[in-house]
TILUM-479289 format. One record per residue (C-alpha): residue in three letters; chain; y, x, z. Coordinates in steps of 0.05 Angstrom, whole numbers, plus 32768, in hexadecimal, padded with zeros to 4 digits. Layout:
N
+--------+--------+------+------+------+
| residu | chaine |   c2 |   c1 |   c3 |
+--------+--------+------+------+------+
|    ALA |      A |    Y |    X |    Z |
...
+--------+--------+------+------+------+
***
This chain:
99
+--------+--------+------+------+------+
| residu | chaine |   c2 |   c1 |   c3 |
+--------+--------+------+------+------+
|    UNK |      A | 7EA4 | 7A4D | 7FA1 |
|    UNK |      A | 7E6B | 7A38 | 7F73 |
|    UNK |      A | 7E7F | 7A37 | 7F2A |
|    UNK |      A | 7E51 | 79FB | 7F07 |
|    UNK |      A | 7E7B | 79EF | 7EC6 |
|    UNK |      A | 7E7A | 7A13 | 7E90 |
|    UNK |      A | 7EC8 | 7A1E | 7E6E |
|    UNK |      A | 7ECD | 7A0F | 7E22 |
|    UNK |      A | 7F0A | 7A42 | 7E21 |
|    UNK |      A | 7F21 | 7A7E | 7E40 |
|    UNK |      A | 7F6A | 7A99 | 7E3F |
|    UNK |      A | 7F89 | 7ADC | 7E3D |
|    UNK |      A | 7FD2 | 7AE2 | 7E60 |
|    UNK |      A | 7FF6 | 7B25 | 7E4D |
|    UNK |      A | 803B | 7B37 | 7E6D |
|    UNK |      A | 8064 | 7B48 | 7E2D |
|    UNK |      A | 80A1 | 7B54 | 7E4F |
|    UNK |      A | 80C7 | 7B57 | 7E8D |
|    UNK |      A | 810C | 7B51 | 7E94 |
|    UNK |      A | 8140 | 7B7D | 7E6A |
|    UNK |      A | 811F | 7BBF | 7E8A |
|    UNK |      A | 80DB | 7BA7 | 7E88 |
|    UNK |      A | 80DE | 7BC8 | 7ED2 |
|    UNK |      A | 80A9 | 7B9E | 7F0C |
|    UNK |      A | 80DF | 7BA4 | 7F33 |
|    UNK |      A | 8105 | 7B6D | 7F06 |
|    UNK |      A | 80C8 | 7B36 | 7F1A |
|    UNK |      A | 80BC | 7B1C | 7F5A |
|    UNK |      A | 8078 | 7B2B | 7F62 |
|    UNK |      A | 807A | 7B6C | 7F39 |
|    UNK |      A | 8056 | 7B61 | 7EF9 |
|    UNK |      A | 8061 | 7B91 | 7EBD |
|    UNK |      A | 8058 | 7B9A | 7E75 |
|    UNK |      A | 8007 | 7B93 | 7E69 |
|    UNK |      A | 7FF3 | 7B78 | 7EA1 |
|    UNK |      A | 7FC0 | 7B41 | 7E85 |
|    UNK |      A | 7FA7 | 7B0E | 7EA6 |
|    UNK |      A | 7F55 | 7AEA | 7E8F |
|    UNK |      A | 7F55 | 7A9D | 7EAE |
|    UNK |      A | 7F31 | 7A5A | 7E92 |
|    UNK |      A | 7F37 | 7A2A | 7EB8 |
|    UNK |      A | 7F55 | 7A48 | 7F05 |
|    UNK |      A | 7F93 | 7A69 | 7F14 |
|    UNK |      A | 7F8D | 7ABC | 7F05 |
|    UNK |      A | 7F86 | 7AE6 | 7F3F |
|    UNK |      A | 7FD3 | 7B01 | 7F46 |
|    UNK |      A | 7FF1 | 7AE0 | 7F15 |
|    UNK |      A | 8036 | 7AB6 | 7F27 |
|    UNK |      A | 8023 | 7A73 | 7F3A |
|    UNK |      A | 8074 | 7A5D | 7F2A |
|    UNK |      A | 805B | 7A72 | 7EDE |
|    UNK |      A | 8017 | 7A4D | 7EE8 |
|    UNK |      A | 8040 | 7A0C | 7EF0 |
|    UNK |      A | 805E | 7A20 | 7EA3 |
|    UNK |      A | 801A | 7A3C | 7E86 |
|    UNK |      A | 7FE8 | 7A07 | 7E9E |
|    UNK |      A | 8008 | 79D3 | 7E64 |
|    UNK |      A | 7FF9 | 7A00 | 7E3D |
|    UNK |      A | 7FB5 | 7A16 | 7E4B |
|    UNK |      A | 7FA6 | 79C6 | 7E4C |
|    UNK |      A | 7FBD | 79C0 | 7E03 |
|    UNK |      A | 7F96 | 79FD | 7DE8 |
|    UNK |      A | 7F5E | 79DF | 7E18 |
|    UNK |      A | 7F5E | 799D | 7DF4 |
|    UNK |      A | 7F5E | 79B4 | 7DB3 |
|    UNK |      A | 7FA6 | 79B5 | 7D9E |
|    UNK |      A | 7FCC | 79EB | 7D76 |
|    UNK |      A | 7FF8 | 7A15 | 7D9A |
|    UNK |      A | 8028 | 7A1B | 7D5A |
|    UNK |      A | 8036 | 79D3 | 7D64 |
|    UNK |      A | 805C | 79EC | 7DA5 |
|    UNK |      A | 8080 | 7A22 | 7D85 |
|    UNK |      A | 803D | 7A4D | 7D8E |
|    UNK |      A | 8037 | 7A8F | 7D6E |
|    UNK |      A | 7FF7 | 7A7D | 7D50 |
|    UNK |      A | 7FC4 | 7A3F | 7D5D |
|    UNK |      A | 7FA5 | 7A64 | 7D9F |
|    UNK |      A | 7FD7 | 7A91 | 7DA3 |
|    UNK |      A | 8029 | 7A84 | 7DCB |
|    UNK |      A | 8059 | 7AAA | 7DE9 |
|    UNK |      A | 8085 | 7A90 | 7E23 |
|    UNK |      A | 80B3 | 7A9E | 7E5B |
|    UNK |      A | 80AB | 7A9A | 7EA8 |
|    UNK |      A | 80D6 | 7A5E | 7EC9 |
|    UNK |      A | 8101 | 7A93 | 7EE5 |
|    UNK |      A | 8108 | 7AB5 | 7E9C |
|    UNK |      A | 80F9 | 7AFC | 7EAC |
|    UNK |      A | 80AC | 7AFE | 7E97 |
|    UNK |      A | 809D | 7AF3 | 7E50 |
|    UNK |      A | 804F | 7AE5 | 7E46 |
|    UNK |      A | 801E | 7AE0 | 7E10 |
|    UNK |      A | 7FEB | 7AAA | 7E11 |
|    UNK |      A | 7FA7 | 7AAA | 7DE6 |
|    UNK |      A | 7F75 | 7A81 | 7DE1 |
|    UNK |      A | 7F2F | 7A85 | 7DD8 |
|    UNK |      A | 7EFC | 7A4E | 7DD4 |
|    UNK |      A | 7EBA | 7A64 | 7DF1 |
|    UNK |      A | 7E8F | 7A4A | 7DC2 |
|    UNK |      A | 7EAE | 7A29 | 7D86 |
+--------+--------+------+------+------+
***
């Protein structure tokens, strides 16, 4: 793969939560407390692509310049959501390369 554009913004995805246990054995594909995922544009290596389909929205909004408090964001680059399956609680941040 040859990367030739430069990304405007880079994310941060942090597993919060997991379940009522916070056990890996409560997701599917394991993930625990901590694990953090680093992304801008592409899919994370490992992370759940059945999340990705709830997170990418997301990342487009931040990405175009909207405040993520304006979709019940914890901050304006900062949100906190659940995994379709509601086990996996994440933390999104936002960070625009150079603002």
């Amino acid at each position: 793969m040859k990367k030739w554009y430069k990304e405007d913004w880079t994310f941060s995805i942090e597993v919060t939560s997991v379940g009522k246990k916070n056990a890996p054995t409560e997701c599917r594909i394991g993930l625990e407390p901590g694990d953090t995922f680093a992304c801008a544009y592409e899919c994370p290596a490992g992370f759940c692509s059945k999340s990705m389909l709830k997170v990418f929205p997301i990342l487009e909004a931040a990405r175009s310049g909207g405040n993520l408090q304006n979709l019940g964001g914890d901050a304006p680059g900062q949100m906190t959501v659940l995994c379709p399956d509601g086990v996996v609680k994440y933390r999104i941040t936002a960070k625009q390369a150079n603002p």
